[in-house]
Biopython code that builds the backbone (N, CA, C, O; Angstrom):
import numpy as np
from Bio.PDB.StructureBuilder import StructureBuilder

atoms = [
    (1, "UNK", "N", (6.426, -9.536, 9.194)),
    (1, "UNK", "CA", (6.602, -9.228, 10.590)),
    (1, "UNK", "C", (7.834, -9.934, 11.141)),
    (1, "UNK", "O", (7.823, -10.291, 12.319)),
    (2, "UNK", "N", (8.909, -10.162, 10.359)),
    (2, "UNK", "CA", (10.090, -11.341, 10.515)),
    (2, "UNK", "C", (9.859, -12.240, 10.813)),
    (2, "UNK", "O", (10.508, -12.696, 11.755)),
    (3, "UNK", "N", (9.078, -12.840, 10.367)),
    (3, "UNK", "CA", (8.614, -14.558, 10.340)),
    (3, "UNK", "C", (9.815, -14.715, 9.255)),
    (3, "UNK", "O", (10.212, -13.708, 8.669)),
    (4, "UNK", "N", (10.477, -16.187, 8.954)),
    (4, "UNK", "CA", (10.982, -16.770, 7.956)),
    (4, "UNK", "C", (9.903, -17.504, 7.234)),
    (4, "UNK", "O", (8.950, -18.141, 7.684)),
    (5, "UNK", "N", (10.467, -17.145, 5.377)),
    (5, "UNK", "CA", (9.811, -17.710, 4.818)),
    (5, "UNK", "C", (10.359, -19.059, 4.411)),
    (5, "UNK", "O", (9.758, -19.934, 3.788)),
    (6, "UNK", "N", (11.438, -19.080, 4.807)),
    (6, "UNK", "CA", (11.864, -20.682, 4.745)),
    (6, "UNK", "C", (11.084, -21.648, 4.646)),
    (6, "UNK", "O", (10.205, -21.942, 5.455)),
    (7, "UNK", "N", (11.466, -22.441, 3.227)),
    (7, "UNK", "CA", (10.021, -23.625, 3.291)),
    (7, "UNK", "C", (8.367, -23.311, 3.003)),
    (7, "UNK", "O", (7.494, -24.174, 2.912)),
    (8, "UNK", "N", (8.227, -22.207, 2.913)),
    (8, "UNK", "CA", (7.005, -21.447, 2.271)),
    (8, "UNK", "C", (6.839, -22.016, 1.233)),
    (8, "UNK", "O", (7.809, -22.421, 0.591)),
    (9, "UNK", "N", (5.321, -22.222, 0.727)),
    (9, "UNK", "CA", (5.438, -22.407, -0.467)),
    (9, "UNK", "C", (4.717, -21.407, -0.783)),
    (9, "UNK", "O", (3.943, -20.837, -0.014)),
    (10, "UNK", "N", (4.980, -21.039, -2.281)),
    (10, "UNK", "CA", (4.439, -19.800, -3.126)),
    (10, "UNK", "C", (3.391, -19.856, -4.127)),
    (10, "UNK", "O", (3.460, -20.101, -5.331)),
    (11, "UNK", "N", (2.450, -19.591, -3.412)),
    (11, "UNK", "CA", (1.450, -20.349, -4.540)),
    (11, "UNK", "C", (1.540, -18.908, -5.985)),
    (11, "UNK", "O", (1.175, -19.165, -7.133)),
    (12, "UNK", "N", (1.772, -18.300, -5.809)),
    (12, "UNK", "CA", (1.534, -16.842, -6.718)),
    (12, "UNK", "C", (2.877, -15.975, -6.510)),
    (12, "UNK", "O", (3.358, -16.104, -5.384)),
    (13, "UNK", "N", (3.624, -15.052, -7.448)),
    (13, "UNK", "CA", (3.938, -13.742, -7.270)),
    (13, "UNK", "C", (3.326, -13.064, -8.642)),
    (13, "UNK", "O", (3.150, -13.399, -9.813)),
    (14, "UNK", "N", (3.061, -11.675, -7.630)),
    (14, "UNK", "CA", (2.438, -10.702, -8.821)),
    (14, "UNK", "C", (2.908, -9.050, -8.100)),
    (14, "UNK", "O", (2.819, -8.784, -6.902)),
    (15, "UNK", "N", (3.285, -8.330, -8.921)),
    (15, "UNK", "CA", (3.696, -7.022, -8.391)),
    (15, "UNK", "C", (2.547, -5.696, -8.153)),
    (15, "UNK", "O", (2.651, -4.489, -7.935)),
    (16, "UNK", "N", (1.088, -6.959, -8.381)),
    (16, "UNK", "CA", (0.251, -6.099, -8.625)),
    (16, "UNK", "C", (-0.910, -5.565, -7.503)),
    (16, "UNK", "O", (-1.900, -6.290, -7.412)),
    (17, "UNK", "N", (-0.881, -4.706, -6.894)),
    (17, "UNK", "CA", (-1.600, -4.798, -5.536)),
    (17, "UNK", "C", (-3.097, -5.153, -5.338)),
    (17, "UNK", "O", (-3.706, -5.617, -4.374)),
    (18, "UNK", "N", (-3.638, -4.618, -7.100)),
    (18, "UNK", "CA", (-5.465, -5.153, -7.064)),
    (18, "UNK", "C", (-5.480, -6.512, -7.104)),
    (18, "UNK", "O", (-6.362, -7.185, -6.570)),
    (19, "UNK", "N", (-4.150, -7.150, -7.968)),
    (19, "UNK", "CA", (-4.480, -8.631, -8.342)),
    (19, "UNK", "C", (-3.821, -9.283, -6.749)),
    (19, "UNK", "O", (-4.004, -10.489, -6.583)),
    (20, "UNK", "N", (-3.349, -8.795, -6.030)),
    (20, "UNK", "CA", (-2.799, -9.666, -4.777)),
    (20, "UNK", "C", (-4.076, -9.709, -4.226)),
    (20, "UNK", "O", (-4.473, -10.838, -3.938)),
    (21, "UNK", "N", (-5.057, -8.486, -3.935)),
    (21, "UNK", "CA", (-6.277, -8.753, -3.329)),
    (21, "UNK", "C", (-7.063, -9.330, -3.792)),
    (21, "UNK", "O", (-8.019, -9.788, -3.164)),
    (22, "UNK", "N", (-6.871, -9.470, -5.052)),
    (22, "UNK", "CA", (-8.044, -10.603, -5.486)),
    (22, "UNK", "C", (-7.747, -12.144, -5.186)),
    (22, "UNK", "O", (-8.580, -13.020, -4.956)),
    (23, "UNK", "N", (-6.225, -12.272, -5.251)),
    (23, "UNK", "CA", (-5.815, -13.736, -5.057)),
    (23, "UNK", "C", (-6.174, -14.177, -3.612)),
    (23, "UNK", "O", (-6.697, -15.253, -3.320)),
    (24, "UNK", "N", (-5.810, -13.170, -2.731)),
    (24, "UNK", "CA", (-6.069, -13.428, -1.221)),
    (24, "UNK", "C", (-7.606, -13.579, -0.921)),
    (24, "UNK", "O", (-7.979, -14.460, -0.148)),
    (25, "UNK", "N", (-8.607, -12.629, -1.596)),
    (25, "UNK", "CA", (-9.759, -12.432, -1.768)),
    (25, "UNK", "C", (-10.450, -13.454, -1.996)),
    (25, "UNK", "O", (-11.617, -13.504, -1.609)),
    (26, "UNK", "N", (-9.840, -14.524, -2.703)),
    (26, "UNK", "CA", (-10.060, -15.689, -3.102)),
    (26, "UNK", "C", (-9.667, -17.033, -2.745)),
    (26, "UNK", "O", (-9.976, -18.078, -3.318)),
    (27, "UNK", "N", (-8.574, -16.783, -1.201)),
    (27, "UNK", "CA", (-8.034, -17.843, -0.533)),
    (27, "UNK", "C", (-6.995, -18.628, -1.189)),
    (27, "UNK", "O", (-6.677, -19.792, -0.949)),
    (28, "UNK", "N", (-6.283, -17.444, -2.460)),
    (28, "UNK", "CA", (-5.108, -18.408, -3.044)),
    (28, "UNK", "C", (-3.999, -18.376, -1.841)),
    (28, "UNK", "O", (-3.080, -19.195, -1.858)),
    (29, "UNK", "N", (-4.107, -17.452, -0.846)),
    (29, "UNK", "CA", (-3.014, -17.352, -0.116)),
    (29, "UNK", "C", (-2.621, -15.950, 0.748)),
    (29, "UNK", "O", (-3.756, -15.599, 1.071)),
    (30, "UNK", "N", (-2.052, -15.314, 1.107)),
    (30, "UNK", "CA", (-1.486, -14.425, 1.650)),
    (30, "UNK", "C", (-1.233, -13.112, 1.309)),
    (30, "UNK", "O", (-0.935, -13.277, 0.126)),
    (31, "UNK", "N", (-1.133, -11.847, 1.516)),
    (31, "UNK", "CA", (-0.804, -10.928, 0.340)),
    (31, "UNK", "C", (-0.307, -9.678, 1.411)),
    (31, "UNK", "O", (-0.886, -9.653, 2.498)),
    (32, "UNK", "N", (0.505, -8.878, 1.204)),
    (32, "UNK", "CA", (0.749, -8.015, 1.975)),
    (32, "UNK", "C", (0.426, -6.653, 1.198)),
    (32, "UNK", "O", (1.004, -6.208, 0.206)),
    (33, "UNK", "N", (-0.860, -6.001, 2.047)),
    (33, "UNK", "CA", (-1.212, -4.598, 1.062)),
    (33, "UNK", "C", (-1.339, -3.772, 1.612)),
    (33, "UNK", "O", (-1.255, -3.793, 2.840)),
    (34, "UNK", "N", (-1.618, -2.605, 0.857)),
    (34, "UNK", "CA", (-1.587, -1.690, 1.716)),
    (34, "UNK", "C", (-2.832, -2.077, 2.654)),
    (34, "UNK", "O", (-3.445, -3.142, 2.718)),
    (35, "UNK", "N", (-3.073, -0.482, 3.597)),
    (35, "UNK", "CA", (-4.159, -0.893, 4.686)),
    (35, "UNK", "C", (-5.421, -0.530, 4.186)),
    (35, "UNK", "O", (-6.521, -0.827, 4.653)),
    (36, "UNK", "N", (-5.204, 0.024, 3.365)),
    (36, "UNK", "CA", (-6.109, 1.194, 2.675)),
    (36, "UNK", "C", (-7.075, 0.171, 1.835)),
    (36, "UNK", "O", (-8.279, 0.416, 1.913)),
    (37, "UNK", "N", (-6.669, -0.964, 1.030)),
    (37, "UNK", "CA", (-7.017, -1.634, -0.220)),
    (37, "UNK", "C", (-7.662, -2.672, 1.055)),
    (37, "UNK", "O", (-8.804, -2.401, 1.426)),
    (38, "UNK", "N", (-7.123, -3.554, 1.555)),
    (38, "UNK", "CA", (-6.887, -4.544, 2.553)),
    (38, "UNK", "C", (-8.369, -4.501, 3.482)),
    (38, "UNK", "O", (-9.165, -5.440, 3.488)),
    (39, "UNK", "N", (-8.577, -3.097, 4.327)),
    (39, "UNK", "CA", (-9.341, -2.739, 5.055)),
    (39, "UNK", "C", (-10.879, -2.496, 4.253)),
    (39, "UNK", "O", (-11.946, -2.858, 4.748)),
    (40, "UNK", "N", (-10.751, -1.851, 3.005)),
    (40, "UNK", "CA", (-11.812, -1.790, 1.988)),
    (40, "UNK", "C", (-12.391, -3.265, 1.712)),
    (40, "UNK", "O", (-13.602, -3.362, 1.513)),
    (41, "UNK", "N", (-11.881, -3.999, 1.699)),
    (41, "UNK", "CA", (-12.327, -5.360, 1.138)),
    (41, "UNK", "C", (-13.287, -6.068, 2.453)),
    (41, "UNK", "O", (-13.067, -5.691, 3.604)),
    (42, "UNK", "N", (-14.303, -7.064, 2.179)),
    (42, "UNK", "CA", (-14.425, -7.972, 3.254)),
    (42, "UNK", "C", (-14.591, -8.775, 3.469)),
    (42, "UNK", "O", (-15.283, -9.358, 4.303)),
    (43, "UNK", "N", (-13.447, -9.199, 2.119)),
    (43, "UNK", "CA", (-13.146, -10.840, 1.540)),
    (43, "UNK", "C", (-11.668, -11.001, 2.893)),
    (43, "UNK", "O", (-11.184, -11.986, 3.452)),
    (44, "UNK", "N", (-11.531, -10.317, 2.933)),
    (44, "UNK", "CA", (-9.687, -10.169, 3.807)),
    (44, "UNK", "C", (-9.931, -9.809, 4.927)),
    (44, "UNK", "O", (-10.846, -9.023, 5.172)),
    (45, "UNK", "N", (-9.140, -10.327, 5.842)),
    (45, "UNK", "CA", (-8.419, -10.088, 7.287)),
    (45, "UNK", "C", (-6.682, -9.729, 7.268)),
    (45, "UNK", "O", (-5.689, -10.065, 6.623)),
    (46, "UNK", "N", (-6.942, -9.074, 8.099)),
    (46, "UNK", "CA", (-5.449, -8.953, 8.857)),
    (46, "UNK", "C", (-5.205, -9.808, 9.345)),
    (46, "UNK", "O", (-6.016, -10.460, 10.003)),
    (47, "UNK", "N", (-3.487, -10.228, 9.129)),
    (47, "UNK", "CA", (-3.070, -11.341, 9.751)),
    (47, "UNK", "C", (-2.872, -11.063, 11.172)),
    (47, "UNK", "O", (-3.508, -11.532, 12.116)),
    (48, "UNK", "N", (-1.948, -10.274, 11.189)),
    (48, "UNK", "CA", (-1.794, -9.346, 12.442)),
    (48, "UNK", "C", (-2.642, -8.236, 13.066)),
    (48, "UNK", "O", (-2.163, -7.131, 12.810)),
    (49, "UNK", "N", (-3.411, -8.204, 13.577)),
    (49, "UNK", "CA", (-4.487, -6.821, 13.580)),
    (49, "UNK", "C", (-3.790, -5.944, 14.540)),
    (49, "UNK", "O", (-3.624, -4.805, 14.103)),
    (50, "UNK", "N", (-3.326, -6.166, 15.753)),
    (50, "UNK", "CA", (-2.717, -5.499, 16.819)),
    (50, "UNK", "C", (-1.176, -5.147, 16.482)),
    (50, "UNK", "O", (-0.631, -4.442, 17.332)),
    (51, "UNK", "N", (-0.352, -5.546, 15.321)),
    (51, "UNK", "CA", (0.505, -4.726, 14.688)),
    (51, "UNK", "C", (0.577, -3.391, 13.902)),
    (51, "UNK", "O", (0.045, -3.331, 12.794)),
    (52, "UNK", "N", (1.278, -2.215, 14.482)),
    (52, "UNK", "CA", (0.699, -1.185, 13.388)),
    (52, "UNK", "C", (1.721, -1.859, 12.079)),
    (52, "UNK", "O", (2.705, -2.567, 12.294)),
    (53, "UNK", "N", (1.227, -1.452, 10.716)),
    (53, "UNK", "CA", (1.525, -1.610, 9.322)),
    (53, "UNK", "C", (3.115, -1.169, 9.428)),
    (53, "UNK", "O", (3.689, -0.461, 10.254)),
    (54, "UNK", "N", (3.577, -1.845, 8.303)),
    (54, "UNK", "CA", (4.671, -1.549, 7.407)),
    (54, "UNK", "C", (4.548, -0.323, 7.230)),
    (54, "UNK", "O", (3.423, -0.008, 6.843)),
    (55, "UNK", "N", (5.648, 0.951, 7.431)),
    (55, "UNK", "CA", (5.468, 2.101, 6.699)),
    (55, "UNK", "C", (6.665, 1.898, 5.804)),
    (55, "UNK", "O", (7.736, 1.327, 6.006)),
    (56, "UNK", "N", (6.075, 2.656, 4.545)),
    (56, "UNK", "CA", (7.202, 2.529, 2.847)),
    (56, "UNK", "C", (6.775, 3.911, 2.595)),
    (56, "UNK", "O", (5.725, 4.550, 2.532)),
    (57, "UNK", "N", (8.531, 4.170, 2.435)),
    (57, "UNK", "CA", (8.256, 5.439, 1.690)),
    (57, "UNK", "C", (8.126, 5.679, 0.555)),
    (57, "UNK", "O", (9.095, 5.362, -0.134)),
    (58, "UNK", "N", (7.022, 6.274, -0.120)),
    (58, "UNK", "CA", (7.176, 7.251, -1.090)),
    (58, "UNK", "C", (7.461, 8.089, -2.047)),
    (58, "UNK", "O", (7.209, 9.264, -1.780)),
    (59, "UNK", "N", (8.179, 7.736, -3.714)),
    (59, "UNK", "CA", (9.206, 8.886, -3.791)),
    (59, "UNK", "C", (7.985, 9.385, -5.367)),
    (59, "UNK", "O", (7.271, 8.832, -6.202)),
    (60, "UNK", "N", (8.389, 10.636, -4.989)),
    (60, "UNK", "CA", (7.755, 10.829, -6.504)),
    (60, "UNK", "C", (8.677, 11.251, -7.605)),
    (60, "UNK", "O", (9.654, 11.875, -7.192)),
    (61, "UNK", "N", (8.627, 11.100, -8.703)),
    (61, "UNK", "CA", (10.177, 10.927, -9.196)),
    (61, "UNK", "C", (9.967, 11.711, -10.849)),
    (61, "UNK", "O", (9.455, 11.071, -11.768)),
    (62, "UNK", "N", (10.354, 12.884, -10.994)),
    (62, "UNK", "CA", (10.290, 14.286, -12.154)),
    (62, "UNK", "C", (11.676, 13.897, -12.876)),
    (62, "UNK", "O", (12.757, 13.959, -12.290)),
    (63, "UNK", "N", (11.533, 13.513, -14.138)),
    (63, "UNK", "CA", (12.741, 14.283, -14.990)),
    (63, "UNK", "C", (13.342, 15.459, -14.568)),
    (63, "UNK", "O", (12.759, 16.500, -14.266)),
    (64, "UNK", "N", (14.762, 15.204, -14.560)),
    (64, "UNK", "CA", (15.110, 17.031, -14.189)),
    (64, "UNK", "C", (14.779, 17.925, -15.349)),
    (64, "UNK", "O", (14.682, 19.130, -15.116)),
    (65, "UNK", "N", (14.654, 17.625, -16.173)),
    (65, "UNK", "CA", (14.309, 18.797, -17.967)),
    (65, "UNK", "C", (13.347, 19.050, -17.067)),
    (65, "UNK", "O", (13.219, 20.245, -16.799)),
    (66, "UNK", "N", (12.466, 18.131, -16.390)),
    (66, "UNK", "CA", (10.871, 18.884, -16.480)),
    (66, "UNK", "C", (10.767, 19.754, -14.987)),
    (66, "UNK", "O", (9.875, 20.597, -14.894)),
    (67, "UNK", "N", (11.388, 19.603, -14.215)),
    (67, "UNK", "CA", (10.603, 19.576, -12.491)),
    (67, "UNK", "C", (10.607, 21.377, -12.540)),
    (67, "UNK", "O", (9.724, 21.902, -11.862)),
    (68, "UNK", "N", (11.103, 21.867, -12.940)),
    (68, "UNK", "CA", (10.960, 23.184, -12.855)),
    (68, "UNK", "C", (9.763, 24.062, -13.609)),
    (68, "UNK", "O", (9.660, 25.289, -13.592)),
    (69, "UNK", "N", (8.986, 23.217, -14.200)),
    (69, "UNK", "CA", (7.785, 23.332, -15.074)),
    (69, "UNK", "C", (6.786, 23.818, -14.197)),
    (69, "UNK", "O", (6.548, 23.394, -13.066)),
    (70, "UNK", "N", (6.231, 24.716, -14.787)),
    (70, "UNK", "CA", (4.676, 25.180, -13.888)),
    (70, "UNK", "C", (3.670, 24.070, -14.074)),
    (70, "UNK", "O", (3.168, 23.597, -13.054)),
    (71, "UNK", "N", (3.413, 23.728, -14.927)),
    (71, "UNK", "CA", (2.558, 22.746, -14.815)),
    (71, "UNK", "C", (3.187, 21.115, -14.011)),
    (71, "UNK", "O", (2.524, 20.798, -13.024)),
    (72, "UNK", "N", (3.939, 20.490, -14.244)),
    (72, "UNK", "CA", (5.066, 19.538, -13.011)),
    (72, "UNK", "C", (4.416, 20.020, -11.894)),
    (72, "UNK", "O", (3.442, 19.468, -11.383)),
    (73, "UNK", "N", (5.132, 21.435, -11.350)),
    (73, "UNK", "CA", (5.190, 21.872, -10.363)),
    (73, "UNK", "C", (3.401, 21.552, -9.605)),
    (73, "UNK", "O", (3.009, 20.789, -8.723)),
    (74, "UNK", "N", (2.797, 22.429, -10.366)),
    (74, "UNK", "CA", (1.217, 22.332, -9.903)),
    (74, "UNK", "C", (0.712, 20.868, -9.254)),
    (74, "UNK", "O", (0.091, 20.679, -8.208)),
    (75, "UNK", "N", (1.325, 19.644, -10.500)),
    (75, "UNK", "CA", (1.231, 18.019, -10.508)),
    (75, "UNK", "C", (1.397, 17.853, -9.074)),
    (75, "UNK", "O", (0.573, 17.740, -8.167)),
    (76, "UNK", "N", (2.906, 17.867, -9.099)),
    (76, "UNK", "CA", (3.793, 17.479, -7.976)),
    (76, "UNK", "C", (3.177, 17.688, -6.459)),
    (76, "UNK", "O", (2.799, 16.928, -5.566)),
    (77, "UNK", "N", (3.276, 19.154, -6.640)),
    (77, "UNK", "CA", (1.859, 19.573, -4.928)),
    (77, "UNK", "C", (0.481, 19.277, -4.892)),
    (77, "UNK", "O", (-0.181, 19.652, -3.924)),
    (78, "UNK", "N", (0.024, 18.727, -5.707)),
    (78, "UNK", "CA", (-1.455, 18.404, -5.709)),
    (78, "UNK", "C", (-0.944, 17.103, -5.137)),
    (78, "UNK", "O", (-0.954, 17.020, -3.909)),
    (79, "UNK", "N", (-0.351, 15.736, -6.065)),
    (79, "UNK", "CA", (0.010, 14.438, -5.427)),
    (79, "UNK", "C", (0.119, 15.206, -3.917)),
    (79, "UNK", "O", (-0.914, 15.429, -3.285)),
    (80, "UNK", "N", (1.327, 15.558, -3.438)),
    (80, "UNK", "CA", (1.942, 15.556, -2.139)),
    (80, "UNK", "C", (1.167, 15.973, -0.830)),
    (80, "UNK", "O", (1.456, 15.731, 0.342)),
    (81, "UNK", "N", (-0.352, 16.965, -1.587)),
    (81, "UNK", "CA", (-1.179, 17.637, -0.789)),
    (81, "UNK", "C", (-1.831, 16.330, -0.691)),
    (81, "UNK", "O", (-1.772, 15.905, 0.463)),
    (82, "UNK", "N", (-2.492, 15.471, -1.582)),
    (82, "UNK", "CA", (-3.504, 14.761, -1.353)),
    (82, "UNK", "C", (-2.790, 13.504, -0.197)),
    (82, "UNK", "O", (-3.276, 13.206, 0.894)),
    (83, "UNK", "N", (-1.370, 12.845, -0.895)),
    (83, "UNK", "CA", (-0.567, 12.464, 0.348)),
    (83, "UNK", "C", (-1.350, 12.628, 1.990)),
    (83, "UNK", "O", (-1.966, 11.971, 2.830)),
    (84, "UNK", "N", (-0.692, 14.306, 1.658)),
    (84, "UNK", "CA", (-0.450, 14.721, 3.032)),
    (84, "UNK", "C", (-2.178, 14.289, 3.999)),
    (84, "UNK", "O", (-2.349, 13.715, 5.074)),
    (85, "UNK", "N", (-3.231, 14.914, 2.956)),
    (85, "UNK", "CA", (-4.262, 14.849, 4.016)),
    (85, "UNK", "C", (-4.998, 13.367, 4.179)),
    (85, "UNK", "O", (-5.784, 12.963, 5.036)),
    (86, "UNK", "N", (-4.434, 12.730, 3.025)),
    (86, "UNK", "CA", (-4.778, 11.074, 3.627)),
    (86, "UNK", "C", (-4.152, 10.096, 4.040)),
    (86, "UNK", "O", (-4.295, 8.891, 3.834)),
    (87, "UNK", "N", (-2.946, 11.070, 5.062)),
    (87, "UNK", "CA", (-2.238, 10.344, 5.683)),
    (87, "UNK", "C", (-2.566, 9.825, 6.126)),
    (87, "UNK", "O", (-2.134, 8.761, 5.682)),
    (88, "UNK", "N", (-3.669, 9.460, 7.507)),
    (88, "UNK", "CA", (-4.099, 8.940, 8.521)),
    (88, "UNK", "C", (-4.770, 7.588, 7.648)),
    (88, "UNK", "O", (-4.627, 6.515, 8.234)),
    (89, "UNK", "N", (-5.310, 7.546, 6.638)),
    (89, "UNK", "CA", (-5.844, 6.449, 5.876)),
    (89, "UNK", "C", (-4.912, 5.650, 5.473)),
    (89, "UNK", "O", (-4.891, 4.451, 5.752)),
    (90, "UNK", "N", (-3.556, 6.586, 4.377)),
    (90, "UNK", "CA", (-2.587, 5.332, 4.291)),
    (90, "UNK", "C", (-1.658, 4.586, 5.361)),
    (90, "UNK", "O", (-1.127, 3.475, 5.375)),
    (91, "UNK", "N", (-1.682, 5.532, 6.142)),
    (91, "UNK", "CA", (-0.951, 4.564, 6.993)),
    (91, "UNK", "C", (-1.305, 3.629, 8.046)),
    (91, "UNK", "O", (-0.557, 2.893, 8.690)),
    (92, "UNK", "N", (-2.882, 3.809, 8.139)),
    (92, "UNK", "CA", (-3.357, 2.983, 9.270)),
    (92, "UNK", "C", (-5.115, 1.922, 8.347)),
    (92, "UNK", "O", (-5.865, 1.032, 8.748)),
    (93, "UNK", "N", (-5.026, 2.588, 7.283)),
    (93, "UNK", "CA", (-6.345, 2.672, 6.553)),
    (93, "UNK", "C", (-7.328, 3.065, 7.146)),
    (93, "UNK", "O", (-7.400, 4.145, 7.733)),
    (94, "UNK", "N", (-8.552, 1.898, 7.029)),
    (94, "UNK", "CA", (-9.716, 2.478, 7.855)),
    (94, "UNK", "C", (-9.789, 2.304, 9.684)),
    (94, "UNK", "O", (-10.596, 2.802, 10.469)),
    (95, "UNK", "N", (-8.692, 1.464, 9.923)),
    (95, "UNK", "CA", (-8.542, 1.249, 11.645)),
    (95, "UNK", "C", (-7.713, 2.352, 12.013)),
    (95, "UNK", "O", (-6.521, 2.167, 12.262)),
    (96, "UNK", "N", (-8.379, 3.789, 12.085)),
    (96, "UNK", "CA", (-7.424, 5.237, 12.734)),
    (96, "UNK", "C", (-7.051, 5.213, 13.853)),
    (96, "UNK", "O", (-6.339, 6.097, 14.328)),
    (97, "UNK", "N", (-7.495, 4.109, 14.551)),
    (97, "UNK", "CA", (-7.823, 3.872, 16.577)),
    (97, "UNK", "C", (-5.994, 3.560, 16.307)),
    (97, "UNK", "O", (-5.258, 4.152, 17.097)),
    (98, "UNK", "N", (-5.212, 2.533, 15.072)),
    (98, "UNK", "CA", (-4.193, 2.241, 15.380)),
    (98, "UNK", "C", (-2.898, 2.860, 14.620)),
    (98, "UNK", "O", (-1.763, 2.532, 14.967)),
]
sb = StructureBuilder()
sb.init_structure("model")
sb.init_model(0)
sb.init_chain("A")
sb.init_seg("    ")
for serial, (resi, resn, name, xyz) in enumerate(atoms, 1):
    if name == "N":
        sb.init_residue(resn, " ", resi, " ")
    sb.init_atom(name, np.array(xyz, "f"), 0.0, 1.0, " ", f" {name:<3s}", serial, name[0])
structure = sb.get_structure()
């Protein structure tokens, strides 16, 4: 939320979003997740609750040999459909009010 981390100390990095919730889950420290994972849990709080979330985009990413493939193709809009209709979850998770 532009806080400086100056002087932070780091107890953990991991690129991994189940294992950040487990570390936080467990009071090693801090974790920034999605809302979706975050809100499911009820080992965790929001730090910020009255901030809406970080939005990150998205990319889904086809070999060009392949993207023209019927089957790709089928892949590709199924991901983007399911995207689309759980938008309101990823981007706010289970708090839709924000």
């Amino acid at each position: 939320m532009g806080e400086s981390l100056q002087g932070a100390r780091v107890a953990a990095r991991c690129d991994n979003p189940l294992i950040q919730l487990k570390a936080a889950a467990s009071e090693v420290g801090i974790a920034e997740l999605a809302c979706f994972l975050g809100d499911a849990s009820p080992d965790v709080v929001r730090i910020w609750p009255d901030e809406p979330p970080a939005i990150r985009p998205v990319w889904l990413i086809v070999h060009q040999d392949l993207r023209r493939s019927a089957r790709i193709k089928v892949v590709s809009s199924a991901i983007a459909d399911a995207f689309r209709r759980q938008s309101g979850l990823l981007r706010n998770g289970s708090r839709t009010g924000h």
